[in-house]
Phi, psi and omega in degrees: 000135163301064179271007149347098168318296179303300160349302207276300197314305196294307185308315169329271180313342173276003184075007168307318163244189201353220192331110198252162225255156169282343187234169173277302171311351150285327176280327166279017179248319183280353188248330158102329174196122177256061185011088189252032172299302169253121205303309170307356189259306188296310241279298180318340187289325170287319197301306186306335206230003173261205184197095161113344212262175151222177179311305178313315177319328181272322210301321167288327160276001124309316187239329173300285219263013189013048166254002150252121180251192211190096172200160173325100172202208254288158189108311231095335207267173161288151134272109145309126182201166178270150181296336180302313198268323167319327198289307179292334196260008164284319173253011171265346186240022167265310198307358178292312194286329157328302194296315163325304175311310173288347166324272231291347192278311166334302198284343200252028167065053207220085134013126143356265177326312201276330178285329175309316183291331180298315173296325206290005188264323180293327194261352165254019158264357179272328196274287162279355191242346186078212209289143207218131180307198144275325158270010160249338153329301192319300189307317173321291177302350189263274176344344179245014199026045135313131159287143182218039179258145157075221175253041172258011143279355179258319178300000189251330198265294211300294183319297160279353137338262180353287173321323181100031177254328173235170156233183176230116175216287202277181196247162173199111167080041161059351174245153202287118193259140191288136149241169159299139199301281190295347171301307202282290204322309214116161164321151155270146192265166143331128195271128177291148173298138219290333194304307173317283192343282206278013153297292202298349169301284193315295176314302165290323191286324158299002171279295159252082129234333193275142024267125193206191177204191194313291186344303181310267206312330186281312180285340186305286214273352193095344190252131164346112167342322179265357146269006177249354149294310150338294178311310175297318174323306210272335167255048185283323174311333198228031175226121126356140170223125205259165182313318215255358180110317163257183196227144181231190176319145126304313197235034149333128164249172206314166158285125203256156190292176162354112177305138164278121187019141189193148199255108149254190214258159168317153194079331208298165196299333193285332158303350218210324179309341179238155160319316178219149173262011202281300175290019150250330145308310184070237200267351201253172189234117187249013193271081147284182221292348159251047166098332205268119175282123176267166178329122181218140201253136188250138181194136196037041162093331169267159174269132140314311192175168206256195170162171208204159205221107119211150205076230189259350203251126161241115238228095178253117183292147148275154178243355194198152194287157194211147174282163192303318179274340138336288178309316144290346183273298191301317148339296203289315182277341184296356177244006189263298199295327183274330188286329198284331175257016152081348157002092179286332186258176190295115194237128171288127236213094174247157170256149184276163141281163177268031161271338196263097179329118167317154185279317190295332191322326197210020189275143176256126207263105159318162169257098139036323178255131192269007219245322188292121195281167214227131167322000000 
């Protein structure tokens, strides 16, 4: 059992514990940023922390209701954000990220030159045809003789993201399609002054994070160790400083107990939120060796075990020996994750022993998203 304070606190602000959110866009306001590389990965992150939802629900806030977008920002990585938040966190977590890009465009033998044509070729076939695939993208840049072999089409779409020229916003044909920011987004708002920027950073990111401190909040966003103590400077009015060193929310509310078993999706956020996962991991490895955070099964607030959607099968390793009621409950939610990703055919729900090694265990695990440049 996790009897950690910080541990039950934490889970609490990622929603994970007591109330849980109605919407997709509640869960991208209270967590602020959503890992997006792997699209199954985001839809689940929401499913752990919602009520009542399905996949599709987010697939409509992408593309019906554009209150959820999809772009390059902290990291580097893709993210899920509300469009309210793309305005601010974009130029506060992109320009760091510039120099990498441009590396990699070099290496992936894509010019100066060629990459500047690129963006203006990407953002005026978006501009004139509106939401625009990758594979229609491609033809573009090829026609424009821009390289798109190997990433140098996703690192050229990366570029232009960077520029504030695109998103990634409705999906067409199950595939995530590019728009022009202000076409889809609206007008750009007044840009905040970067000190506003990184209070309000510090604020929203302790909304599902706290308790946490500069470390936490620098490796979460992407920012420097001295901007992400800037950031806590500025939001000190409405923050705390806790016994152990780190700081929350001045208007915390109580903790909620304990989560019950839970399956979460590749990626999820409770993995990715801190400087370190080691108290929700402990002794077990949920990383493989190129990086893809797997599928994990949570009990008593820690992962337990791993699991896997393929085929007709969904498959949960245990890591540890897990009791009759452990088993069942994650049965359960393991069948809440198929109702959720709407599943039609039949799906079978087996548990591994935990003695019995995983296939995966030492697998370098493709990423699901063809889209994510690779380290």
């Amino acid at each position: 059992m996790n009897d950690s304070p910080i541990v039950a606190a934490r889970l609490t602000a990622q929603q994970l514990s007591g109330r849980r959110a109605r919407s997709p866009e509640e869960v991208a306001e209270r967590l602020v940023a959503i890992q997006a590389q792997d699209a199954r990965g985001a839809r689940l992150a929401v499913r752990s922390r919602s009520k009542g939802l399905v996949a599709s629900d987010v697939d409509d806030a992408l593309t019906a209701r554009r209150s959820l977008v999809v772009s390059w920002l902290n990291r580097g990585t893709l993210h899920l954000v509300r469009p309210d938040d793309y305005w601010w966190l974009h130029p506060l977590t992109t320009p760091q990220i510039a120099t990498a890009n441009r590396r990699r465009l070099a290496q992936e033998g894509v010019s100066s030159a060629q990459a500047r044509r690129g963006i203006d070729v990407v953002v005026d076939a978006v501009r004139a045809h509106g939401p625009q695939t990758r594979t229609e993208l491609r033809r573009v840049l090829v026609a424009a003789g821009v390289p798109v072999a190997g990433q140098a089409l996703v690192h050229v779409l990366m570029a232009a993201s960077l520029r504030g020229e695109i998103v990634r916003g409705p999906l067409r044909n199950s595939e995530h399609a590019f728009v022009a920011v202000e076409d889809w987004l609206g007008p750009r708002p007044v840009p905040l002054e970067r000190a506003d920027a990184l209070a309000r950073l510090a604020r929203r990111y302790l909304v599902g994070h706290g308790p946490a401190g500069p470390r936490d909040l620098a490796k979460w966003a992407g920012l420097t160790l001295g901007d992400a103590n800037r950031a806590f400077a500025g939001a000190r009015a409405e923050i705390v400083e806790r016994a152990d060193g780190l700081v929350d929310l001045a208007e915390r509310r109580l903790v909620a107990a304990r989560p019950a078993p839970r399956l979460l999706g590749p990626f999820d956020p409770l993995l990715l939120g801190w400087a370190s996962r080691e108290s929700f991991v402990g002794p077990h490895t949920v990383v493989t060796t190129n990086g893809i955070f797997r599928p994990c099964a949570l009990v008593d607030g820690r992962v337990a075990g791993t699991w896997r959607l393929a085929g007709t099968q969904l498959t949960v390793q245990p890591l540890e020996p897990l009791d009759r009621a452990t088993v069942s409950a994650l049965r359960s939610d393991a069948t809440d994750v198929l109702r959720f990703l709407e599943r039609s055919e039949k799906t079978e729900i087996v548990f591994a022993r935990a003695d019995e090694p995983s296939r995966e265990a030492s697998a370098r695990e493709p990423c699901r998203c063809a889209d994510e440049p690779s380290r």
